[in-house]
LODO-429724 format. One record per atom (N, C-alpha, C): residue number from 1; residue in one letter; atom name; x, y, z. Coordinates in pm, whole numbers, plus 50000, padded with zeros to 5 digits. Layout:
N
pos; code; site; x; y; z
NUM; A; CA; X; Y; Z
...
# end
This chain:
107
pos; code; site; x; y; z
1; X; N; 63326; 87065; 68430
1; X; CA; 63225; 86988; 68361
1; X; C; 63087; 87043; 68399
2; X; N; 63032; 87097; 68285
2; X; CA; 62917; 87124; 68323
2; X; C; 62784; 87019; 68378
3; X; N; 62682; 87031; 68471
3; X; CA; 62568; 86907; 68459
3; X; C; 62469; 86925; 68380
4; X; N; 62470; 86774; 68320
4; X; CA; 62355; 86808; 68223
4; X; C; 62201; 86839; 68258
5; X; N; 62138; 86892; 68223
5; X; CA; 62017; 86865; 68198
5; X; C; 61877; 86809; 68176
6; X; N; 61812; 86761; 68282
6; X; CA; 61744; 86609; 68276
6; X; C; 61608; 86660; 68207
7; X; N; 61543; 86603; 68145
7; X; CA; 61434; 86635; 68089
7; X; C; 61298; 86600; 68161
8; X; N; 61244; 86684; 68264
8; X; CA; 61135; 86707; 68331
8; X; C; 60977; 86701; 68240
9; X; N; 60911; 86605; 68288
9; X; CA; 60808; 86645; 68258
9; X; C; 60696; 86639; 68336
10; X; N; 60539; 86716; 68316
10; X; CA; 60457; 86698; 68388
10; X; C; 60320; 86617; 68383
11; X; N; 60320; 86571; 68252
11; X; CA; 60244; 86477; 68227
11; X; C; 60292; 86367; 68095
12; X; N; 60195; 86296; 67998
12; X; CA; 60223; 86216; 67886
12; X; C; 60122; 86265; 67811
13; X; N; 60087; 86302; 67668
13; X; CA; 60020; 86297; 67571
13; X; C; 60056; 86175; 67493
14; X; N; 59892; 86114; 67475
14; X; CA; 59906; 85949; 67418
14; X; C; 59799; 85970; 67305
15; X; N; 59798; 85916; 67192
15; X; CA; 59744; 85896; 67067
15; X; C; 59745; 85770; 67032
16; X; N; 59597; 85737; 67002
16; X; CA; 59566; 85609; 66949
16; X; C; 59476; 85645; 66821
17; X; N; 59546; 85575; 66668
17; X; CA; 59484; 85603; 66579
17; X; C; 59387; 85456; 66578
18; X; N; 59267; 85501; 66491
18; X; CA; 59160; 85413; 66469
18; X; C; 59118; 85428; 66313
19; X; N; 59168; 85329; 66207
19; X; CA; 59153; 85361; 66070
19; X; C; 59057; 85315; 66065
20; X; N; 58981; 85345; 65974
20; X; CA; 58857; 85301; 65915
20; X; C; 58743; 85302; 66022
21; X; N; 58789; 85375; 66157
21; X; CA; 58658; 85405; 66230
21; X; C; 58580; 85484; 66213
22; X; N; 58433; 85442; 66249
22; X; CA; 58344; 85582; 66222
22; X; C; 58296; 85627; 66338
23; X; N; 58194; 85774; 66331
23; X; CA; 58192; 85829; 66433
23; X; C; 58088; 85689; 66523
24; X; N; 58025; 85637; 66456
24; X; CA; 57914; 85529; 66558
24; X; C; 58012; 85426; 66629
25; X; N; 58146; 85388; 66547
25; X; CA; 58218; 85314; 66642
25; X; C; 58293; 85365; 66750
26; X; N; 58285; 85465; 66749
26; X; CA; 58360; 85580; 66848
26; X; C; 58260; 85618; 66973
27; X; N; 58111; 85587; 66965
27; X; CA; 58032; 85585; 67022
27; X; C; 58013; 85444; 67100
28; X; N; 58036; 85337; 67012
28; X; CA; 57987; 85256; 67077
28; X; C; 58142; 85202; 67212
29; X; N; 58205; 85270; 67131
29; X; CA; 58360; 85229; 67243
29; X; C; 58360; 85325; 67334
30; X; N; 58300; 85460; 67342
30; X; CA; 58259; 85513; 67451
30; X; C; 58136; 85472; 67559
31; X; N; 58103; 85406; 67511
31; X; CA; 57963; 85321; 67603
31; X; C; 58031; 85202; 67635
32; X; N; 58089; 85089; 67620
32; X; CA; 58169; 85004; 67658
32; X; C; 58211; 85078; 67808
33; X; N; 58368; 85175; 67753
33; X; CA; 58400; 85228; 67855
33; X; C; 58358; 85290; 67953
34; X; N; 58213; 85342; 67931
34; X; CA; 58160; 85412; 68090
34; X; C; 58108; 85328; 68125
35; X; N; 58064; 85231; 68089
35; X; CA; 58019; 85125; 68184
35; X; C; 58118; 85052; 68266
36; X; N; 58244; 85073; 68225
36; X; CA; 58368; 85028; 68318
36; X; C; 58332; 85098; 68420
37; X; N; 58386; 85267; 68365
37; X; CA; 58425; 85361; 68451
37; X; C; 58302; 85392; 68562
38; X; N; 58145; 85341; 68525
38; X; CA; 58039; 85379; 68637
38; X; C; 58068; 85275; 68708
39; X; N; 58120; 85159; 68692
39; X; CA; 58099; 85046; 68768
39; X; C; 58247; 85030; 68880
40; X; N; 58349; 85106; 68851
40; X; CA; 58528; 85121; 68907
40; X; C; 58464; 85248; 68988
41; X; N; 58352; 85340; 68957
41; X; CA; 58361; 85473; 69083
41; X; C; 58483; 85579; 68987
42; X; N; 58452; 85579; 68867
42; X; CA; 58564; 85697; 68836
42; X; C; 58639; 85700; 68702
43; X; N; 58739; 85802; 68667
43; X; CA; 58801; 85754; 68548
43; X; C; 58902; 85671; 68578
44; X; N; 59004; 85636; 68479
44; X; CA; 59101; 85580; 68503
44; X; C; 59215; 85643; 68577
45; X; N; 59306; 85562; 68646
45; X; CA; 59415; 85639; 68707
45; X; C; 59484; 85724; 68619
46; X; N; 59506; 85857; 68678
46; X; CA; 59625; 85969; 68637
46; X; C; 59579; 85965; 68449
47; X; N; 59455; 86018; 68425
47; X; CA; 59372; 86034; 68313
47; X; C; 59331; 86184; 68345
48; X; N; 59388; 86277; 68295
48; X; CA; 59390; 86399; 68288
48; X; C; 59262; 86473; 68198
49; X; N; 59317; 86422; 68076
49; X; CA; 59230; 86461; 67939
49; X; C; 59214; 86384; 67827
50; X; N; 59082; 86370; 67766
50; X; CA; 59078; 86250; 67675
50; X; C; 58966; 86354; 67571
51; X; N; 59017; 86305; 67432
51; X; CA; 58901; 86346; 67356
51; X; C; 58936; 86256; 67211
52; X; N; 58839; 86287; 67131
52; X; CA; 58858; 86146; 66998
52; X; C; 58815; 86271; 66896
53; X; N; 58847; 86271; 66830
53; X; CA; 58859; 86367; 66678
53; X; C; 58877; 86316; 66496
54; X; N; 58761; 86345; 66456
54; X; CA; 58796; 86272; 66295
54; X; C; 58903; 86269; 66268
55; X; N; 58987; 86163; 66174
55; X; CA; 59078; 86222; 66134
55; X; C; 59068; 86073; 65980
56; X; N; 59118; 86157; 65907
56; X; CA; 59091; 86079; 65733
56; X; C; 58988; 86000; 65779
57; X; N; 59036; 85887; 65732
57; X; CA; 58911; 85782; 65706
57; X; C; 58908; 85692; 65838
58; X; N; 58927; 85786; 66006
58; X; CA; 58912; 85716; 66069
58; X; C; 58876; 85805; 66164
59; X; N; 58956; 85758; 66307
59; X; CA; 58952; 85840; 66421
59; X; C; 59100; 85867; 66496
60; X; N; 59110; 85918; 66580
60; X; CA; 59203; 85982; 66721
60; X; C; 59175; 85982; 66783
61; X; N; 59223; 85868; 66931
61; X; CA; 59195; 85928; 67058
61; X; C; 59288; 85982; 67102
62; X; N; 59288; 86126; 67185
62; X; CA; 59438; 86194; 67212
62; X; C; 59355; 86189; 67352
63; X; N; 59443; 86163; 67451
63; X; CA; 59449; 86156; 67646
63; X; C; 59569; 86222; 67646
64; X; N; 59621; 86284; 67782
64; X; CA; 59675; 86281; 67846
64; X; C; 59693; 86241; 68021
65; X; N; 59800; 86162; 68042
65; X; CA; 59776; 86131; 68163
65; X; C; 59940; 86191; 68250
66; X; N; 59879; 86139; 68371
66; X; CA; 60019; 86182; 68465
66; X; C; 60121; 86132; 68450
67; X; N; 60144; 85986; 68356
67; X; CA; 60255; 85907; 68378
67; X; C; 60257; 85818; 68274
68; X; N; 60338; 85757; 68234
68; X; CA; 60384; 85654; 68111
68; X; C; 60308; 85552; 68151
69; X; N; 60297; 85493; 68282
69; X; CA; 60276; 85376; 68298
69; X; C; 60126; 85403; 68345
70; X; N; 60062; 85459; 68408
70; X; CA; 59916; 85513; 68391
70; X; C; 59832; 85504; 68216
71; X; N; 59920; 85560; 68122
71; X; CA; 59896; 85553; 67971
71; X; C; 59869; 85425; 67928
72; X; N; 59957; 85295; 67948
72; X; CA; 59974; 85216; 67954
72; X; C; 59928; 85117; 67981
73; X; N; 59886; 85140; 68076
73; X; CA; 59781; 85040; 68176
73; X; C; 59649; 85034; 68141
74; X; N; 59600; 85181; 68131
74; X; CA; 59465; 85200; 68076
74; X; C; 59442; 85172; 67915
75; X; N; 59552; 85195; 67832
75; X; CA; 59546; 85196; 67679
75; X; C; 59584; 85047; 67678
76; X; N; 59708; 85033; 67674
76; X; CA; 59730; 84843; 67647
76; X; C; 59637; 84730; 67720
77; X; N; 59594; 84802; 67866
77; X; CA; 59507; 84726; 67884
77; X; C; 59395; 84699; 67845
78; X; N; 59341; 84803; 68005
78; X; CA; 59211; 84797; 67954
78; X; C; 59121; 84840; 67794
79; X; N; 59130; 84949; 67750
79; X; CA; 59084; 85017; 67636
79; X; C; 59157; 84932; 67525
80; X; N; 59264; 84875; 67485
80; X; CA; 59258; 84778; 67368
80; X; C; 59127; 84674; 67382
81; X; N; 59112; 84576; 67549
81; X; CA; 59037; 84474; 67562
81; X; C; 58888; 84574; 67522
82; X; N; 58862; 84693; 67539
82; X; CA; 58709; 84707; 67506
82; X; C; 58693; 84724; 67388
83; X; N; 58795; 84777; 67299
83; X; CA; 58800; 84787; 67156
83; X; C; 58735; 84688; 67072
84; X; N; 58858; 84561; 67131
84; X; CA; 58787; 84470; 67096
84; X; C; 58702; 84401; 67109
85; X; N; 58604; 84432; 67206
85; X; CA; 58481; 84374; 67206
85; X; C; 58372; 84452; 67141
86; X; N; 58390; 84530; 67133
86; X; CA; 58308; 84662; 67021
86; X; C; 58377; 84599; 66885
87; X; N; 58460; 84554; 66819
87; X; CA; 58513; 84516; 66744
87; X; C; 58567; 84606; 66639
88; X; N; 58632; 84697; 66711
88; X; CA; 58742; 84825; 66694
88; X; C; 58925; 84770; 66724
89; X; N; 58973; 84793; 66636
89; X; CA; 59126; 84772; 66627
89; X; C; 59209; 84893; 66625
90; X; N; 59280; 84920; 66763
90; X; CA; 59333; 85072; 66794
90; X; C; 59463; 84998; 66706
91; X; N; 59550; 85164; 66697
91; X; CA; 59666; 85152; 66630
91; X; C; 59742; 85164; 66822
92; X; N; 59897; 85121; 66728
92; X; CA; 60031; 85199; 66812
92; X; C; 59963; 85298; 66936
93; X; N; 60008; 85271; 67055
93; X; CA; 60048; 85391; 67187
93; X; C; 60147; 85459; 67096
94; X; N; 60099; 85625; 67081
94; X; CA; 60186; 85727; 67040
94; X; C; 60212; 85786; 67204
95; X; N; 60317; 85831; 67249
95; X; CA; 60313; 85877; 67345
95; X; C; 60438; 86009; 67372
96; X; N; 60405; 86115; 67379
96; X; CA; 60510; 86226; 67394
96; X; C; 60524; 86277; 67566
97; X; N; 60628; 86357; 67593
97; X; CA; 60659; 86407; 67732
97; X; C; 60529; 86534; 67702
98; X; N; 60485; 86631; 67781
98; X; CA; 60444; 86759; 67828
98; X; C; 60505; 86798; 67897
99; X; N; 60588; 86901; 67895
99; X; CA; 60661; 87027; 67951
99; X; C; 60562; 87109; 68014
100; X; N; 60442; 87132; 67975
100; X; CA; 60347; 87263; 68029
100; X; C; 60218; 87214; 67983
101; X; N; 60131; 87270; 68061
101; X; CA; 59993; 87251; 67995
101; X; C; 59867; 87329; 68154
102; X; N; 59825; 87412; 68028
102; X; CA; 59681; 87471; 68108
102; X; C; 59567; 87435; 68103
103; X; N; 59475; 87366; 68201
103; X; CA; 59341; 87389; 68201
103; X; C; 59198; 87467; 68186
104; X; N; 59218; 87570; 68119
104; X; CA; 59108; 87698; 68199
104; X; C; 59023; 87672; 68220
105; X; N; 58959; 87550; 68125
105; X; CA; 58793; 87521; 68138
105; X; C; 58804; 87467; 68315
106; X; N; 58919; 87416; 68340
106; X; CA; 58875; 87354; 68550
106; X; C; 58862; 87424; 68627
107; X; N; 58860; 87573; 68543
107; X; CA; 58869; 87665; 68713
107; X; C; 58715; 87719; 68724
# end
């Protein structure tokens, strides 16, 4: 019997769609959040990479973090609660494994 194969990974890529957002609400939910993050000393736990990108008639935030439950914590938690106080309505946690991934811009 052969052993199977467990599926390793080294981080999470997470996607949160935002329909009908514009780039000023994407601004103003980034000011929400650094005022978390100046006031916590930092980003969020195991928050690797984050960026927000047009997409149709809305937005994308694509992160990656170290762990499912890091994704999780910061997206279901916290970042839905600032959404909505900016009065932004994220879609679905999309969330995939990463097998590999390079930095170059950190070195």
């Amino acid at each position: 019997m052969e052993p199977t194969v467990q599926e390793v990974f080294v981080a999470v890529f997470c996607q949160v769609r935002v329909a009908r957002g514009t780039q000023e609400d994407s601004i103003n939910l980034e000011q929400r959040v650094e005022q978390r993050l100046e006031a916590a000393g930092g980003p969020p736990e195991g928050l690797i990479f984050l960026c927000v990108h047009p997409e149709d008639d809305g937005f994308r935030i694509a992160m990656v973090f170290r762990s499912i439950e890091a994704a999780h914590a910061e997206v279901d938690g916290h970042l839905r609660s600032e959404a909505a106080e900016v009065g932004i309505e994220l879609g679905e946690l999309a969330v995939d494994p990463v097998w590999g991934m390079a930095l170059p811009g950190a070195y």
